[in-house]
C-alpha positions as CSV (number, residue, x, y, z in Angstrom):
1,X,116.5,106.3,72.6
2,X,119.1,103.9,71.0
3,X,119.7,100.9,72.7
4,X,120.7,97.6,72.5
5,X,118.0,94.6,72.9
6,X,118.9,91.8,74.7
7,X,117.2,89.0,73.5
8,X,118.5,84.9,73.6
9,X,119.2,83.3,70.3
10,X,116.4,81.6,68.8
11,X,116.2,77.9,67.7
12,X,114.1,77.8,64.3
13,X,111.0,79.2,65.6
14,X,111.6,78.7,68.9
15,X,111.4,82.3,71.1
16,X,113.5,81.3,74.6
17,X,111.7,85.0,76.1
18,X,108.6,82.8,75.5
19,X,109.1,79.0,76.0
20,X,110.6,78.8,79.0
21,X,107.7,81.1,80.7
22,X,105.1,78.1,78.9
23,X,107.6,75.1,79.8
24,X,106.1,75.5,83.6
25,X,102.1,76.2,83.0
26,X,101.9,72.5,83.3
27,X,103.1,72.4,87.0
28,X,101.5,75.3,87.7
29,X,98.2,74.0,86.6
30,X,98.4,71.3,88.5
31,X,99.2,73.0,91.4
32,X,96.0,75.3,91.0
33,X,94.0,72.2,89.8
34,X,95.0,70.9,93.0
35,X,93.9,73.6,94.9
36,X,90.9,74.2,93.5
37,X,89.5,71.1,94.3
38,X,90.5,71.4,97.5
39,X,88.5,74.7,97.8
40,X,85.6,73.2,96.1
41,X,85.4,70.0,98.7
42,X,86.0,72.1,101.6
43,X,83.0,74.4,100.1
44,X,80.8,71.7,99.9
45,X,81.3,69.9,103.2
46,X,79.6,72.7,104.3
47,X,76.2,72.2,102.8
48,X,73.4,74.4,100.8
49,X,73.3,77.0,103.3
50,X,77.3,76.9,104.2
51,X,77.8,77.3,100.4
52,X,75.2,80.2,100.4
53,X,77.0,81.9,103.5
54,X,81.0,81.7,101.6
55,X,79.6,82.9,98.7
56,X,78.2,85.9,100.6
57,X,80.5,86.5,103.8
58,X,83.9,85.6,101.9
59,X,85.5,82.8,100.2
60,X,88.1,80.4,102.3
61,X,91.8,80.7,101.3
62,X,92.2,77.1,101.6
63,X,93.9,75.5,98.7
64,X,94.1,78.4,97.0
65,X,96.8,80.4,98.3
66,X,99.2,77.9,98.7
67,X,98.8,77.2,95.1
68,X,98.6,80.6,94.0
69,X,102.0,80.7,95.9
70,X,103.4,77.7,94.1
71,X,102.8,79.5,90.6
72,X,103.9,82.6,91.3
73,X,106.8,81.4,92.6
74,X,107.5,78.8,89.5
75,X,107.5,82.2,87.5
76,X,109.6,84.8,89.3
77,X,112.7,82.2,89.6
78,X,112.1,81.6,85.6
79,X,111.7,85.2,84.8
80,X,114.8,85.9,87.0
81,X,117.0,83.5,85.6
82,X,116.0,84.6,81.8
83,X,116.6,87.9,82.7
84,X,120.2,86.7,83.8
85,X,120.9,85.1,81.1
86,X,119.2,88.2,78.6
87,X,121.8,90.5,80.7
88,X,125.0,88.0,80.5
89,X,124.9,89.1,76.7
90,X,126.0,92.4,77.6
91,X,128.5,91.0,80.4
92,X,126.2,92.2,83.4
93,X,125.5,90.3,86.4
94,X,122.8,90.5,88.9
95,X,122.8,90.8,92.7
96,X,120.3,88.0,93.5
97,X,119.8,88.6,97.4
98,X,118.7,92.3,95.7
99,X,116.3,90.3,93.6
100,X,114.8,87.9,96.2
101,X,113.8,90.6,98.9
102,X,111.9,92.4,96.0
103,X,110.5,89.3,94.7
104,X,109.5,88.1,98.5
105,X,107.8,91.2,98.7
106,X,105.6,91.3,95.5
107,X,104.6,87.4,96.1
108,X,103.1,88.4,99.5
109,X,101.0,90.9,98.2
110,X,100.0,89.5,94.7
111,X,98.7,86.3,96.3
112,X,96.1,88.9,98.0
113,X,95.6,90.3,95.2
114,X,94.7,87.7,93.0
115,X,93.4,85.6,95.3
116,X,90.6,88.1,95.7
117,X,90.1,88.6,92.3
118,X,89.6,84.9,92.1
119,X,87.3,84.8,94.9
120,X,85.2,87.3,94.1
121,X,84.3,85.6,90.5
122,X,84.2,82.0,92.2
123,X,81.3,83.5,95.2
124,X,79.4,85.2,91.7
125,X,79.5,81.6,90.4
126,X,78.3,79.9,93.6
127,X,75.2,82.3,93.7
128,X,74.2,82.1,90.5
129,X,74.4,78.5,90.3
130,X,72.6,78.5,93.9
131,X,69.4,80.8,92.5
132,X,69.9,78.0,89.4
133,X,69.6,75.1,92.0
134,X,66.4,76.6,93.4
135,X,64.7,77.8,90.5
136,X,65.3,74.3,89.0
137,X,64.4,72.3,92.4
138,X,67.8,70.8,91.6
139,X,69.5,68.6,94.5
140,X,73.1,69.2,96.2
141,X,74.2,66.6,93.6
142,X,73.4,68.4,91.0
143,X,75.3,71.3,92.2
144,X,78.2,69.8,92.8
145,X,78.2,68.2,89.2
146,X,77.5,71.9,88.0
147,X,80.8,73.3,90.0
148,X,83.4,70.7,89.6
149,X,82.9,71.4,86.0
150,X,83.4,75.0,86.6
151,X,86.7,74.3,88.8
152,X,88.0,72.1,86.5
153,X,91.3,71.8,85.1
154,X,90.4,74.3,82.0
155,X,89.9,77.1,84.5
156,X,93.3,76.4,86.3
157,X,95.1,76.7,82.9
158,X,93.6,79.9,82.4
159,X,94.7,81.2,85.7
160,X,98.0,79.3,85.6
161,X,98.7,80.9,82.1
162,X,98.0,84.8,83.6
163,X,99.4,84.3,86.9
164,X,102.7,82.9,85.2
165,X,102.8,85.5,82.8
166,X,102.3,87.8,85.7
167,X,104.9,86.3,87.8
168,X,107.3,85.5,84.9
169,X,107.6,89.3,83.9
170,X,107.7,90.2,87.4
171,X,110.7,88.2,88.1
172,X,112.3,89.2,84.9
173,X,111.9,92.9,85.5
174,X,113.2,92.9,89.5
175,X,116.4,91.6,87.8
176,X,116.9,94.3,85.1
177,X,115.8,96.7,87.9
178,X,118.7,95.4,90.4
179,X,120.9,95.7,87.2
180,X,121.3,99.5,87.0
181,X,122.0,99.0,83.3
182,X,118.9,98.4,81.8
183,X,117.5,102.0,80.4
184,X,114.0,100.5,78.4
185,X,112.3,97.5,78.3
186,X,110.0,96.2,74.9
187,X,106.9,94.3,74.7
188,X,106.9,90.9,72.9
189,X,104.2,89.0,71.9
190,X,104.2,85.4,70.5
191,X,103.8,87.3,67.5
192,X,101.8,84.3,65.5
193,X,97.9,84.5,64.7
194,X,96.8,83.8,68.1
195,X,98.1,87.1,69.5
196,X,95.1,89.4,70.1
197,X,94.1,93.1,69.4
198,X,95.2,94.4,72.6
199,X,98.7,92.9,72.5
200,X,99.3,92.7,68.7
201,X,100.0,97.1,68.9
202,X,102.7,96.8,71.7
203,X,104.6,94.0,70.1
204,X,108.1,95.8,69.7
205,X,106.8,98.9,71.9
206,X,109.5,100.1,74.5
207,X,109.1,102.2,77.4
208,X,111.7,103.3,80.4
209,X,112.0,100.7,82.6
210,X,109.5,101.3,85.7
211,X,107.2,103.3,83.4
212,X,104.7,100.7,82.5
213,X,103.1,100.6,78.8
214,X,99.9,103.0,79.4
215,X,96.9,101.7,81.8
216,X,97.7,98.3,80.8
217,X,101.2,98.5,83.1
218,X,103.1,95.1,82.1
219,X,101.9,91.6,80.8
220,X,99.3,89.9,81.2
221,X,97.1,92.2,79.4
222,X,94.2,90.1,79.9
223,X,93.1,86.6,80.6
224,X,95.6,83.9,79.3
225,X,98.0,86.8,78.0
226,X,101.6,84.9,76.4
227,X,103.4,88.3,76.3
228,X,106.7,88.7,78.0
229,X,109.4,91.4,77.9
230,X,112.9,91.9,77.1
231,X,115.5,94.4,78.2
232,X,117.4,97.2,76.5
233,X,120.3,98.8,77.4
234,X,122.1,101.9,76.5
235,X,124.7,101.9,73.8
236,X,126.6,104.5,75.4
């Protein structure tokens, strides 16, 4: 289908779909630094056999949601106001209390989402470095050592990079939704040597808006994806 692409103007190689989703991983990995180490003190307050028990039963929320929050927030109001800006080049506007009740809605159920996800590989974690404790007749110092460096700060940048992207796109799409103009939208990757097999195909891709692209639905793709996408509108 023809259609026009609305994309900003770049600056040199600047791409504005891109930079401004990467201009907030920084707070958003300090807010999930934060939180994780909030988890992980909580977790070990508890003990050997309170550790053993979370990593079994279920995970505490503590420090993790509201972080979670935080960053998925940061990326829906910078994936909105791209997409604003993206649409004001074809003279559209968008109605943003439309916008916000969609975006309230996806935020409450994506932090349970993720939050499980996250959960789930942080108890796998716990138990194996538990058996690893044991085997090794280890001490509760030694365990701690062994999980701070696992929720360090390079594992909040990796879920800070996915859960921006994630939100980002999010945000950017419930704006060309609440347009009623935009027909498609196209993937975009960073397009430079660190792009990967799994995102290098769908760079220029378009599907109907709503659609998805295959199983893979919208960025991220995977762990640390950088995609984004941009909107299309009709010509007629």
């Amino acid at each position: 289908m023809p259609g026009r692409v609305l994309m900003l103007p770049r600056s040199g190689d600047q791409e504005p779909e891109l930079d401004r989703r990467m201009a907030i991983e920084d707070e958003a990995t300090d807010s999930l630094n934060d939180g994780l180490m909030l988890l992980l003190a909580l977790l070990m307050s508890r003990g050997r056999d309170g550790l053993a028990r979370a990593a079994s039963t279920g995970m505490p929320s503590d420090g993790l949601s509201g972080a979670l929050r935080k960053t998925l927030e940061l990326g829906l109001v910078a994936g909105a106001s791209l997409a604003e800006d993206q649409l004001r080049l074809a003279d559209v506007s968008v109605n943003r209390h439309h916008v916000g009740a969609m975006q309230s809605q996806w935020v409450a159920s994506t932090i349970i989402t993720q939050a499980a996800l996250i959960n789930a590989t942080t108890a796998r974690v716990i138990r194996e470095k538990l058996i690893e404790m044991e085997e090794g007749g280890h001490s509760l110092a030694w365990l701690e050592s062994q999980l701070l460096d696992y929720f360090g700060r390079e594992r909040a940048r990796r879920i800070a990079a996915t859960e921006v992207t994630r939100s980002y796109v999010w945000g950017a799409l419930s704006a060309y939704l609440a347009s009623n103009v935009v027909q498609e939208v196209m993937w975009l990757t960073a397009n430079d040597e660190m792009v990967c097999k799994i995102c290098r195909p769908l760079h220029g891709r378009r599907v109907p808006l709503g659609q998805g692209f295959g199983l893979i639905g919208y960025p991220p793709a995977h762990v640390q994806c950088r995609c984004s996408v941009v909107p299309v509108v009709s010509l007629s």
